[in-house]
N, C-alpha and C positions, 0 to 999 in steps of 0.2 A: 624655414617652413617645416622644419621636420621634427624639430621640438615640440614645437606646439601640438601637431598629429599625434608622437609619443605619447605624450601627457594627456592629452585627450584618450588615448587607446588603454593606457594604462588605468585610469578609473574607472574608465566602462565596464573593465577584464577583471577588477580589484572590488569590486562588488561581492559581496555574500549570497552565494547562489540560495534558494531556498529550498527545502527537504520536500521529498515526499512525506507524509506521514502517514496513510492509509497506505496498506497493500491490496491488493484485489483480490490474494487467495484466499482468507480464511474468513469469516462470518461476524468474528468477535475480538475487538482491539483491548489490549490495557495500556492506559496513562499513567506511569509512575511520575510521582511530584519528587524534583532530586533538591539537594542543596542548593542554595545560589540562586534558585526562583527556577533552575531549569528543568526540562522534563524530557521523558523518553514515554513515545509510544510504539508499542510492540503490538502486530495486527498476526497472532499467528495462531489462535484459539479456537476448534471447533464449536466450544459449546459456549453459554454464558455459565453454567456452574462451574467448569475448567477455567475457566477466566478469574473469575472470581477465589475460585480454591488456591491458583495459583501469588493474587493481589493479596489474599488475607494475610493481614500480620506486617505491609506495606500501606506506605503513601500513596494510595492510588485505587483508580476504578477501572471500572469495567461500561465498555457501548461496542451496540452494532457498528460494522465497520461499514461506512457509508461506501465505499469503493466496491464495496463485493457486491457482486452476481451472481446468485445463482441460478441464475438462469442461463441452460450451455444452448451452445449452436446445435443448430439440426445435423442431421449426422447423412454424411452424403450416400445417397443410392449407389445401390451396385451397381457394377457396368457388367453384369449380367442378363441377356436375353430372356424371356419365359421359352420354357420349354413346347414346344409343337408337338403334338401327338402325330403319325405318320399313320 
């Protein structure tokens, strides 16, 4: 019985996990195209002309990075009293 569990356990585990490819920090990804059909995308560019300046002269583009937000959290109140005039 413990064979077959193994063997079972072991393909489940033996799978190729799949990547992130967006990060959430930055605004603007590039997709470089590599040999071999594979590619690398790097999400770490403020601007789209940065993006771009950095791909010229490369296999590759430039997009918004679907993962980012810029929209931040609300920023929490002080735990401050108002002051009472006496």
């Amino acid at each position: 019985m413990r064979i077959p569990t193994l063997a079972i356990f072991t393909v489940l585990t033996a799978a190729p996990a799949v990547a992130q490819t967006n990060g959430g920090n930055y605004p603007f990804c590039m997709e470089l195209y590599l040999r071999g059909g594979s590619r690398n995308i790097e999400c770490r560019f403020t601007s789209l002309a940065q993006c771009q300046a950095t791909a010229s002269g490369q296999a590759g583009s430039c997009s918004a990075n679907p993962s980012y937000s810029n929209v931040r959290a609300p920023r929490e109140p002080a735990n401050r009293q108002p002051r009472r005039g006496y």
